[in-house]
C-alpha positions in Angstrom: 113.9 35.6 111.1 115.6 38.0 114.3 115.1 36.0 117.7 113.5 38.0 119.6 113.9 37.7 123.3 111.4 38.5 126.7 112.2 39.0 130.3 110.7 35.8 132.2 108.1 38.4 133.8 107.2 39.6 130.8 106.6 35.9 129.3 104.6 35.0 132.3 102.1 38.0 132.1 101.2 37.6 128.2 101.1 33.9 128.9 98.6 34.0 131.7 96.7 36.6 130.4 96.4 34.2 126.9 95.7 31.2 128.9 92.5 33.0 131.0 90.9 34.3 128.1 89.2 31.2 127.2 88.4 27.8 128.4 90.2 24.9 126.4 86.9 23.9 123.7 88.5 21.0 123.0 90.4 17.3 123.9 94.0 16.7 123.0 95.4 13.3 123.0 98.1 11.6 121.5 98.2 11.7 118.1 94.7 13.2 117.8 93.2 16.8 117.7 89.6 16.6 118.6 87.5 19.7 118.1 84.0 19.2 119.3 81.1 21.2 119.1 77.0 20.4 120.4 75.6 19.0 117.3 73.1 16.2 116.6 74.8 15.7 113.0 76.7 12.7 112.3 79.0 14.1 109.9 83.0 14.8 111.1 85.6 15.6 109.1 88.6 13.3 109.1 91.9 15.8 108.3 94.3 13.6 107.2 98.3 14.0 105.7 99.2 12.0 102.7 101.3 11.2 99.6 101.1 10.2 96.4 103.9 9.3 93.8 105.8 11.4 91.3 107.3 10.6 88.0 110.8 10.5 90.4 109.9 7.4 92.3 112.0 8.2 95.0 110.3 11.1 96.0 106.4 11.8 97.0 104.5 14.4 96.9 103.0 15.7 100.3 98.9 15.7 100.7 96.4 17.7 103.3 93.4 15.5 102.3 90.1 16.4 104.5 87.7 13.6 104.4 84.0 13.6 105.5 82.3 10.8 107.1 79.1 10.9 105.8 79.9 11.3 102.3 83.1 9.7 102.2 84.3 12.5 99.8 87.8 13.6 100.4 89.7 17.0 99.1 93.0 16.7 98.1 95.3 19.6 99.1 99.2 19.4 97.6 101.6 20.5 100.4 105.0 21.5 98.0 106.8 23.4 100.5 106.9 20.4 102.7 109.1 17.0 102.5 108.0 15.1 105.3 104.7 16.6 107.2 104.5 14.9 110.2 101.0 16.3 112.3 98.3 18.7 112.3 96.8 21.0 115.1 93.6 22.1 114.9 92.9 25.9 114.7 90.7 27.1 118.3 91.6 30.7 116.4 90.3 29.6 113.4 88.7 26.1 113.0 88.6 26.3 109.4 92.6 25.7 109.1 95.2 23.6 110.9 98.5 23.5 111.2 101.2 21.3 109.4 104.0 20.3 111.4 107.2 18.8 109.8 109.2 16.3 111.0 113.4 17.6 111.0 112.0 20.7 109.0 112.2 24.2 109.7 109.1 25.7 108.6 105.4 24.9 109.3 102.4 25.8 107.6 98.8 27.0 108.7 96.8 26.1 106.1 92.8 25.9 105.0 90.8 23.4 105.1 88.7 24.3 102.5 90.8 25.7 100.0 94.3 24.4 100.8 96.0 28.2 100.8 98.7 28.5 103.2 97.8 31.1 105.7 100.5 31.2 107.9 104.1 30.4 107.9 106.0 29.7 111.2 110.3 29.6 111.0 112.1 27.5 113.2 116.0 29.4 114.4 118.7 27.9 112.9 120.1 25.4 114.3 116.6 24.4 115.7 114.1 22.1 113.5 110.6 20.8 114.2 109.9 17.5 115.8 106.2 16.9 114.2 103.8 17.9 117.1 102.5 21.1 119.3 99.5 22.8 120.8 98.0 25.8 120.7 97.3 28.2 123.4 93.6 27.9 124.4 92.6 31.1 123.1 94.6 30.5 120.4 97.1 33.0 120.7 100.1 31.7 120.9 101.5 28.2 118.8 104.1 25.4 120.8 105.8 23.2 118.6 108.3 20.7 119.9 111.8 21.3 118.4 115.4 19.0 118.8 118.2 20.7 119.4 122.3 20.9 118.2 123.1 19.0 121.0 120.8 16.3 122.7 120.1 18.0 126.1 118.7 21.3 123.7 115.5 20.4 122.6 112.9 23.0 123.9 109.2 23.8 123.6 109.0 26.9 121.2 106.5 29.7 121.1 105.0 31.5 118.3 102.8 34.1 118.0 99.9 32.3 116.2 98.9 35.9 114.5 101.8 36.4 112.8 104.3 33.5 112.8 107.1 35.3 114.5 109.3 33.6 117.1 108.7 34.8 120.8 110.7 32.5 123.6 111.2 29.4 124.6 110.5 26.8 127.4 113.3 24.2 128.2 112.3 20.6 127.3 114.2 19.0 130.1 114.3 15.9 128.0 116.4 14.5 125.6 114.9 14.6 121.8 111.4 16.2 123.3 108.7 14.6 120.6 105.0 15.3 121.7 103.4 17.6 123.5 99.9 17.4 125.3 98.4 20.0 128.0 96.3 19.5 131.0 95.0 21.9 134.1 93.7 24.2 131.8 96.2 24.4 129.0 98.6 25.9 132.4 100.6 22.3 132.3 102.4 20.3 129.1 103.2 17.0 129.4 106.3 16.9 127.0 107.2 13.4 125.5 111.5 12.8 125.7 112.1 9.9 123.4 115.2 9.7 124.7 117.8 8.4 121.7 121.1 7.7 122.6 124.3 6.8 120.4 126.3 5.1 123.2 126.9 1.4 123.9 127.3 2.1 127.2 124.4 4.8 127.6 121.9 1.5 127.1 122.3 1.0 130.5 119.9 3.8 131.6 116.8 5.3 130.8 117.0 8.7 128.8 113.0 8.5 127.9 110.6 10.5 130.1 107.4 12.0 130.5 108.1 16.1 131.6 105.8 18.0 133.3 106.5 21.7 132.7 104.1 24.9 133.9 103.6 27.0 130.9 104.0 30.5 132.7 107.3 29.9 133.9 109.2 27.6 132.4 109.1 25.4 135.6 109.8 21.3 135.7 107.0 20.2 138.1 107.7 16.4 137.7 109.4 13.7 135.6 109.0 10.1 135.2 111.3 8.1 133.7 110.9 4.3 131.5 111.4 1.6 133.9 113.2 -0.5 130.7 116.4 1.2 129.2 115.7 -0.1 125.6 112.4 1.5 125.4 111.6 5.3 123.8 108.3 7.8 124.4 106.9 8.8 121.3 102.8 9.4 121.2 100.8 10.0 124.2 96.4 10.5 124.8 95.8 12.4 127.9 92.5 11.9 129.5 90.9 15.2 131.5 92.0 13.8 135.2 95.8 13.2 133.9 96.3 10.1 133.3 98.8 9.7 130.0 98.4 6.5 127.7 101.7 5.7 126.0 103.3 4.6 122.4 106.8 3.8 121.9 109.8 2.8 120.0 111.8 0.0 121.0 115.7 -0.4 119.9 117.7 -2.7 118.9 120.5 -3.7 121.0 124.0 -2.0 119.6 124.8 -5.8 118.5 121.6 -5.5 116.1 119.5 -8.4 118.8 116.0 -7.3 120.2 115.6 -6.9 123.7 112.9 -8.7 125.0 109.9 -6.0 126.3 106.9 -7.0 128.0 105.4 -4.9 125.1 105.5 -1.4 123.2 103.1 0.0 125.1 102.4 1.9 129.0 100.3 3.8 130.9 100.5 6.3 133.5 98.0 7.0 135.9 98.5 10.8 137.2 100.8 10.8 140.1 102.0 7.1 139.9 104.9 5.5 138.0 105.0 4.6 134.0 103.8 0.3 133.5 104.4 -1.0 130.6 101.5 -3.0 129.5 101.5 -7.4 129.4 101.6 -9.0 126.5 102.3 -12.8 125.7 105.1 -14.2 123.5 103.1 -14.5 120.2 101.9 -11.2 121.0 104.7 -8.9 121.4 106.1 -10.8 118.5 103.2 -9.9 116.2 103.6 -6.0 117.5 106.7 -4.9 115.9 109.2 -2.3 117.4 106.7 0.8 116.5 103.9 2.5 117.8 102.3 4.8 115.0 99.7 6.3 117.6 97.8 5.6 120.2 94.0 6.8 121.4 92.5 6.3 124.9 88.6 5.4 126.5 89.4 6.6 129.6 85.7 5.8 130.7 86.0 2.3 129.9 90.3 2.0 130.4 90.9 0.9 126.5 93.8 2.2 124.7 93.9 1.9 121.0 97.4 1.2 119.6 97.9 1.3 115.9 101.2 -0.6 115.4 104.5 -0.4 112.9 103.3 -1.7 109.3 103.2 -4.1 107.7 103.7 -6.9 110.6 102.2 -5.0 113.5 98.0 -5.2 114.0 95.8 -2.9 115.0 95.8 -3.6 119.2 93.8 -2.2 122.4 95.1 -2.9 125.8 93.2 -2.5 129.2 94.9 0.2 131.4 92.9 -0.7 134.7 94.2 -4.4 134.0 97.3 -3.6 132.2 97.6 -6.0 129.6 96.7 -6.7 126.0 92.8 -7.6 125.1 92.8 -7.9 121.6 93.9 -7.1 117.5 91.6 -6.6 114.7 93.3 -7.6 111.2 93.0 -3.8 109.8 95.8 -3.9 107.2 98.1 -0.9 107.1 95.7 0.8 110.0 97.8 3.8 110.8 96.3 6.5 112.7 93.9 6.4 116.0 91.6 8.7 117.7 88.8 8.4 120.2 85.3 9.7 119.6 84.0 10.3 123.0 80.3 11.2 122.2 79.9 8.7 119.6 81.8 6.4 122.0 84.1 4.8 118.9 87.3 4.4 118.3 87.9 6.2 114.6 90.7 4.1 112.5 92.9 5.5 109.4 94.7 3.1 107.3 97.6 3.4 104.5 95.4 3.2 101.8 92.2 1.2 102.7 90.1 3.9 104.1 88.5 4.5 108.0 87.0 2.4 110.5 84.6 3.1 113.1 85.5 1.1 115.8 82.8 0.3 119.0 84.2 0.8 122.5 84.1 -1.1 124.4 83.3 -4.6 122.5 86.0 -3.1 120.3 84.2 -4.4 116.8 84.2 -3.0 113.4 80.9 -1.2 113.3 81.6 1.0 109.9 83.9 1.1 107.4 84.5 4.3 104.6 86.7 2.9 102.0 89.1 4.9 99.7 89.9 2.6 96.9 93.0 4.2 96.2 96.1 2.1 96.0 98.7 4.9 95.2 97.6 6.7 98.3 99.7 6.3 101.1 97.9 8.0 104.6 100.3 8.7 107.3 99.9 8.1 110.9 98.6 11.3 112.6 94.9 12.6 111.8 92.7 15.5 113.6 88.8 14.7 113.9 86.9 18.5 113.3 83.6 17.0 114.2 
């Protein structure tokens, strides 16, 4: 596919003209696409990606599996153009498909809902690959996918025309390894997650992971935060509407192979303030692991929901306002996280058990829709089309 280049005047206008069109319809958070709609129906649709095994039990086969909540029945959709599918963005073009983003890939998919058919196909330039995450433009237009570069100070926010699939510019990521991206003010503002990996013994000694702030128009870094611990890495955020940024992460090993102690693997960042990592006691953080698979946020009662690294880590929720761990619920293999505002529950996928509906805030188990399904293995990114 020909890269095909536009003036930074150019890019602003069909930018800003995109972005005024419509309103954003819908919440963005870490690891969760919420499309919402008035309705007095119960019934969402959980839009999960999966695997099951092949007669080569090395290698699984990729699955779009929608699942509705108030029949539990699920559709199965094979993804065989894909290795490792990482995310999906909902459609505010076309709410009957979503987008499948790859993870170290170079081609996503748009593809339906309802009959699996791939719609769309979006091309990454060589040497650039996708990183598992993006937006659309609120009117959607225009498709921004994360993508790692060559080198690691060249990973960049990409745009694609949503219509077509075809490459139009590029946005610096002022990061290194940009992951996730979230927007705010409007859709005029991402808030670009830098995990931050470095290969250097000696590069430990600084934090590479931030949080960028870049205007969409132009290109522009309005602010940066940076980890307060060196060892730590940004992965999945949840944005609530006035800015403030809940926070998974990584956590490495020390270059001699030893952990490095953490307070935990999990912050928060309240807008205009600096990134705290979140308290948790010994017994704890051990019980955590080094991985957060995604995270979900009640910014009306300060909860974050933290599904952790499986099989040793729990499903957690921390207090933002008090910054420190409140509790686990023994969810085996929980996986992916998203917050229901209007039904004011936290919504639970697992590996292979099913979903939970999870009360906020006395954060109990208040449903539970099984899948029965042991060669099913869920990954740990959903979207909720309610």
């Amino acid at each position: 596919m020909r890269m095909e280049r536009h003036s930074k005047k150019t890019r602003r206008a069909w930018l800003e003209q995109g972005l005024r069109l419509v309103p954003t319809p819908f919440l963005l958070s870490s690891c969760t696409s919420l499309l919402t709609k008035p309705s007095s129906h119960l019934e969402y649709q959980s839009i999960l990606l999966a695997s099951r095994p092949t007669k080569n039990k090395n290698i699984r086969q990729p699955i779009l599996m929608v699942a509705s909540s108030l029949t539990g029945h699920r559709k199965e959709f094979l993804l065989p153009s894909l290795q490792n599918p990482h995310a999906t963005i909902l459609s505010n073009r076309d709410p009957k498909s979503v987008v499948v983003v790859p993870n170290g890939e170079r081609k996503s998919y748009r593809v339906s809902i309802e009959s699996g058919q791939v719609m769309q196909e979006y091309m990454s330039n060589n040497p650039y690959g996708f990183y598992g995450h993006g937006v659309e433009s609120p009117d959607g237009q225009y498709l921004f996918l994360s993508e790692p570069g060559p080198t690691e100070k060249s990973g960049r926010v990409a745009i694609y025309d949503n219509i077509t699939g075809k490459f139009l510019d590029h946005l610096e990521g002022h990061g290194v390894h940009p992951h996730e991206i979230q927007v705010v003010d409007q859709g005029k503002v991402f808030i670009l997650s830098n995990n931050g990996y470095k290969k250097s013994e000696k590069e430990y000694q600084r934090s590479f992971s931030s949080l960028s702030y870049i205007e969409v128009s132009s290109g522009k870094l309005l602010d940066q935060v940076f980890l307060p611990e060196t060892h730590l890495h940004m992965t999945h955020l949840a944005v609530a509407d006035n800015g403030d940024v809940a926070i998974g992460m990584d956590m490495s090993t020390h270059p001699l192979k030893q952990r490095i102690p953490s307070k935990s693997v999990v912050a928060f960042r309240k807008a205009g303030a600096s990134i705290r990592i979140l308290n948790a006691d010994g017994p704890t953080k051990e019980m955590l692991g080094r991985h957060v698979l995604s995270v979900a946020y009640d910014e009306q009662n300060f909860i974050i929901g933290a599904t952790n690294q499986y099989p040793n880590g729990p499903l957690t929720f921390w207090s933002s306002k008090k910054e420190r761990f409140l509790r686990s619920l023994p969810i085996e293999g929980s996986s992916g996280i998203n917050y229901l505002r209007d039904r004011r529950r936290f919504l639970v996928t697992t590996h292979n058990s099913g979903l939970y509906e999870i009360s906020s805030p006395d954060l109990e188990v208040v449903r539970h829709i099984p899948m029965n399904d042991m060669e099913l293995y869920v990954d740990n990114h959903s979207s909720v089309l309610i």
